[in-house]
C-alpha positions in Angstrom: 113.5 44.5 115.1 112.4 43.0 118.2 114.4 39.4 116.5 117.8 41.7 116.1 117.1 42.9 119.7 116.7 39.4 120.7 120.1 37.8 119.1 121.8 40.7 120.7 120.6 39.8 124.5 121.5 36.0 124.0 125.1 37.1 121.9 125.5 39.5 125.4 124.9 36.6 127.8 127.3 34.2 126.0 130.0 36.9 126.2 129.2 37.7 130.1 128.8 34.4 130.5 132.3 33.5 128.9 134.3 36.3 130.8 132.8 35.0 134.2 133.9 31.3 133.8 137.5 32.9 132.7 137.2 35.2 135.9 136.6 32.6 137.7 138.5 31.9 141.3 140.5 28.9 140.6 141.1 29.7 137.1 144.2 32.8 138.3 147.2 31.8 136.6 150.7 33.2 138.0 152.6 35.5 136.0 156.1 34.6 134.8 159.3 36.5 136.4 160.8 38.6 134.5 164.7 39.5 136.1 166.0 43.1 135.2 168.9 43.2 137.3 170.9 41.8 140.3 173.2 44.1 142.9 175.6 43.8 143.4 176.5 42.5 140.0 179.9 41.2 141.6 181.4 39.5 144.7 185.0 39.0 145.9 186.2 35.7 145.5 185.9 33.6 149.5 183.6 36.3 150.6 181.2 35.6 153.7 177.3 35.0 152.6 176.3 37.8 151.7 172.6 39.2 150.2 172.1 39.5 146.8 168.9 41.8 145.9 166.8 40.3 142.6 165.5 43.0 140.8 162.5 42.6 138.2 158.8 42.3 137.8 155.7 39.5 139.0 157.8 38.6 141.9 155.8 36.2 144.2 155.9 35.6 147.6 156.5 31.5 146.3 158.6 32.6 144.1 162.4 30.9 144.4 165.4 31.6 143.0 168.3 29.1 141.4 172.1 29.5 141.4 173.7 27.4 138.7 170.7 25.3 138.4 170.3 25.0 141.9 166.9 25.9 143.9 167.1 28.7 146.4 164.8 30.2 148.9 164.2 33.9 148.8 162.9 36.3 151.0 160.1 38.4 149.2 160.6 42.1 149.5 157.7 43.1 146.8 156.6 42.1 143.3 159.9 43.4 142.1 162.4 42.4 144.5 163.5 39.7 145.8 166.9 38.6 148.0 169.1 35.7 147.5 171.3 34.6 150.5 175.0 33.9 148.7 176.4 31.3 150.5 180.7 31.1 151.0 180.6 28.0 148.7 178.9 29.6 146.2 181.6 32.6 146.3 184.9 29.9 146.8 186.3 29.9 143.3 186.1 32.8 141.1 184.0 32.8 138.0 180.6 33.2 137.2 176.6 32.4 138.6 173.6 32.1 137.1 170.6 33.2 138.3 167.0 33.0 137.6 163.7 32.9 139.3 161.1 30.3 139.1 157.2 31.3 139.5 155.3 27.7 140.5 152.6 26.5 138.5 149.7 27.1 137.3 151.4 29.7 134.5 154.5 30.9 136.4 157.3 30.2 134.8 161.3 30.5 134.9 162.9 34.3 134.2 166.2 34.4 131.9 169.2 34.1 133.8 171.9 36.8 135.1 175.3 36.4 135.6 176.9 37.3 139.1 180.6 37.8 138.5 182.6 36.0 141.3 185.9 38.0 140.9 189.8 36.7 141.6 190.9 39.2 144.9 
């Protein structure tokens, strides 16, 4: 018995062992950003710049956004908002924007994409 006992302290300490170095500081990965929702879902067409809120979950405060592919700064709210700064250009011909948001490595990640509607006056 005291043998079983034995192999069941050393199995223990391997497990302990293992969860510590996977605990370990350093070792935090980010989590990837997941979008839910954008408002306003539309914009005039020639509007001014205007705030777009970004709506989701494992928001960061490094986390960025992109508009058609193209890297944005954000200004972190919470781990589930986020707002986007629409600039005129971005709002000059009607049609429609994508937008995602990036986590930065380690893990992170990019969200899938929402369309903003950019709407003929």
């Amino acid at each position: 018995m005291y043998q079983g006992f034995s192999r069941f302290l050393i199995a223990l300490q391997a497990t302990l062992l293992i969860a510590a170095v996977a605990a370990a500081p350093g070792r935090v990965e980010n989590p990837a950003p997941v979008l839910t929702d954008l408002s306003p879902r539309t914009v005039p067409v020639n509007s001014p710049a205007r705030i777009v809120e970004i709506h989701g979950r494992n928001f960061l405060s490094t986390s960025t956004a992109s508009v058609n592919g193209i890297e944005r700064k954000v200004s972190y709210n919470n781990a589930g908002r986020l707002d986007l700064t629409l600039q005129p250009a971005d709002m000059a011909q009607p049609g429609r924007l994508t937008i995602a948001v990036t986590n930065p490595a380690p893990g992170g990640g990019t969200s899938a994409a929402f369309t903003l509607v950019v709407n003929a006056r």
